[in-house]
ZAVODREN-68982 format. One record per residue (C-alpha): x negated, y negated, z negated; residue in one letter. Coordinates in steps of 0.5 Angstrom, whole numbers, plus 500, padded with zeros to 3 digits. Layout:
% residues N
XYZa
...
This chain:
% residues 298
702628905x
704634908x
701635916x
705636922x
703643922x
705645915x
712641916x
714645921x
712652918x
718650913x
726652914x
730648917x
735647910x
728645907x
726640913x
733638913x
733636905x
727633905x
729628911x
737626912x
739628904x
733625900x
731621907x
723621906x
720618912x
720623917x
713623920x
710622927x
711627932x
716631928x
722628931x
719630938x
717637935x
724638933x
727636940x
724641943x
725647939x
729653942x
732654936x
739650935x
738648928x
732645929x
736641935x
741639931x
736637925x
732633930x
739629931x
742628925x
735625924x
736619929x
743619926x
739617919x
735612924x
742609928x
745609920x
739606918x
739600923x
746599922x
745598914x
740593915x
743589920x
750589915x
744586910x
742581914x
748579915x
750579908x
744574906x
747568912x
749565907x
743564902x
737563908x
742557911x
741555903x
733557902x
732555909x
735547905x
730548899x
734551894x
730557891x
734560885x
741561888x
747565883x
753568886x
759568881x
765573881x
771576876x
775582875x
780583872x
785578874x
790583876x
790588869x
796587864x
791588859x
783586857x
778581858x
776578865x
770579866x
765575870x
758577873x
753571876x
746574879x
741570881x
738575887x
730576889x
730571896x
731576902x
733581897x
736588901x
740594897x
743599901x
750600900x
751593896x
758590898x
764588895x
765592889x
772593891x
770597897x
767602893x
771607892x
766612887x
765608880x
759612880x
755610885x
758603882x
754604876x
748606881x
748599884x
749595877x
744598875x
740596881x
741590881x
740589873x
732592875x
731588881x
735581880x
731575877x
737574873x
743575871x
749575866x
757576864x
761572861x
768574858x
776570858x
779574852x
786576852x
789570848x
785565852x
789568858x
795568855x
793561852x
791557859x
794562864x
789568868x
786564874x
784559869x
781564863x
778567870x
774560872x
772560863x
769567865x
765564871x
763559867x
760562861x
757567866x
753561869x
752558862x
749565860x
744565866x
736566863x
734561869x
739556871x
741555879x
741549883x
745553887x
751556886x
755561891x
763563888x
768567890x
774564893x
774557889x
770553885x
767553878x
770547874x
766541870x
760544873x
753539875x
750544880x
751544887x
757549889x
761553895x
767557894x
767562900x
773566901x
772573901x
766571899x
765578895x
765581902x
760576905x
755574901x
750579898x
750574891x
757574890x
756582892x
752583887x
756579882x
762583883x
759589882x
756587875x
763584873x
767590875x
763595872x
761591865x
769590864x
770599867x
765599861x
769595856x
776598857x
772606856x
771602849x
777600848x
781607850x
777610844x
780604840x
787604843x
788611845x
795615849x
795608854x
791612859x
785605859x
779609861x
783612868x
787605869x
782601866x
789596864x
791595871x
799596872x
800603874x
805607873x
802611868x
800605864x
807601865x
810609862x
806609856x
808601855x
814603856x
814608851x
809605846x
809598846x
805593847x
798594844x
793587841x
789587848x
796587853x
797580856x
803577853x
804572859x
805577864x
813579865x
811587865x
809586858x
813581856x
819586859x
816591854x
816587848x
823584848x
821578851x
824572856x
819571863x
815565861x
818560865x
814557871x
815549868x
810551862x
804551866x
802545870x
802545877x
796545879x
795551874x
799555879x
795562882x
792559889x
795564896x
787566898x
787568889x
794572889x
791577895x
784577892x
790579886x
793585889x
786588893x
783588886x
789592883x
789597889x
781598888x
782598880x
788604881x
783608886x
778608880x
């Protein structure tokens, strides 16, 4: 490790590198050196390094307090906790695909969140990949296209959960889920609405459940190709309705949603088909409309 002295032989575009954009540990006495330096790059180095150190407290912070929910269980005895999450409940084609992580206790990454919230499909992938490193364990589970149509998208959403749960390697004895509950399942359970935003299991798995289906249409483009699938990822853009229009509607397009039925010729699906209690709950239709908003901006 470099002493003090040798440190501030170095350019400042070389001590900037090395402490805000590769945040290496900055050692004792630089930041003072630093401060009062007469040259103004010098200063102004020294001030972004504690811009770094207020970012830094701020992000632990947002990690602890995205880790409430799992101390309060850890602190009641449950040791292996998985959070659950979907996506792809808004697209008019491909699966829905669920993620469940079971999450080292205490486990903090900087700039896990709602997969929704960010925005850069590549730092997504960074953190999925992390996460798969780091997790205990954890799984996907897929609804396909037919189930969708067959049981309607909240429901083929809860069988994507189910399975994700089912394909963990260590089972939870408790299990924290976006927004609702997971059916015909023994273990313990909370459903937290929003939860993808404030529980760092279900972050996670929203994370690997995102980019695991993203990863899924960019096949499915090589299959299936002038519909535009890699960009839009089947989600209802206006170059995906375009290309529905023009082309019709391919195997992997949901046929129980109106823009595709439109597209085929069809008549709506009339609501009495579905039971009542199949109907998309208010707190699922908004989950419905940000995750179409996240889906077009990637």
């Amino acid at each position: 490790m470099l002493s003090l002295e040798d440190l501030l032989k170095k350019s400042i575009p070389e001590l900037s590198d090395r402490f805000v954009e590769r945040r290496r540990p900055v050692p004792k006495g630089l930041l003072e050196a630093l401060s009062t330096d007469p040259r103004q790059g010098a200063q102004q180095l020294a001030k972004r390094i504690r811009e770094r150190y207020r970012s830094n407290r701020a992000e632990g912070q947002r990690l602890h307090n995205l880790l409430r929910f799992e101390i309060e269980l850890w602190a009641d005895g449950y040791n292996v906790i998985a959070g659950v999450d979907e996506a792809g409940m808004a697209p008019l084609a491909g699966p829905v695909v669920a993620g469940a992580v079971v999450l080292p206790q205490n486990y903090k990454l900087r700039g896990l969140n709602d997969s929704k919230k960010i925005l850069d499909p590549e730092r997504r992938d960074e953190l999925a990949l992390q996460i798969k490193q780091d997790a205990v364990c954890w799984s996907v589970g897929f609804a396909e296209v037919e189930e969708i149509d067959k049981i309607n998208i909240y429901h083929a959403g809860l069988l994507a959960m189910q399975r994700a749960v089912i394909g963990l390697t260590s089972q939870p004895d408790f299990i924290l889920v976006d927004a609702r509950k997971i059916p015909n399942c023994a273990t313990p359970q909370r459903g937290i609405i929003r939860g993808d935003a404030l529980s760092a299991s279900i972050a996670a798995a929203s994370i690997i459940a995102k980019t695991t289906r993203d990863a899924h249409m960019l096949e499915l483009d090589g299959v299936y190709s002038g519909y535009g699938l890699a960009s839009h990822k089947g989600y209802p853009t206006p170059e995906h309705c375009r290309a529905l229009k023009e082309l019709g509607a391919l195997p992997i397009h949901r046929r129980s949603f109106a823009r595709v039925r439109e597209a085929l010729g069809l008549d709506p699906i009339q609501a009495e088909l579905f039971d009542t209690d199949a109907s998309i709950p208010s707190d699922v239709v908004a989950e419905l409309v940000a995750e179409m908003s996240a889906g077009q901006g990637s």
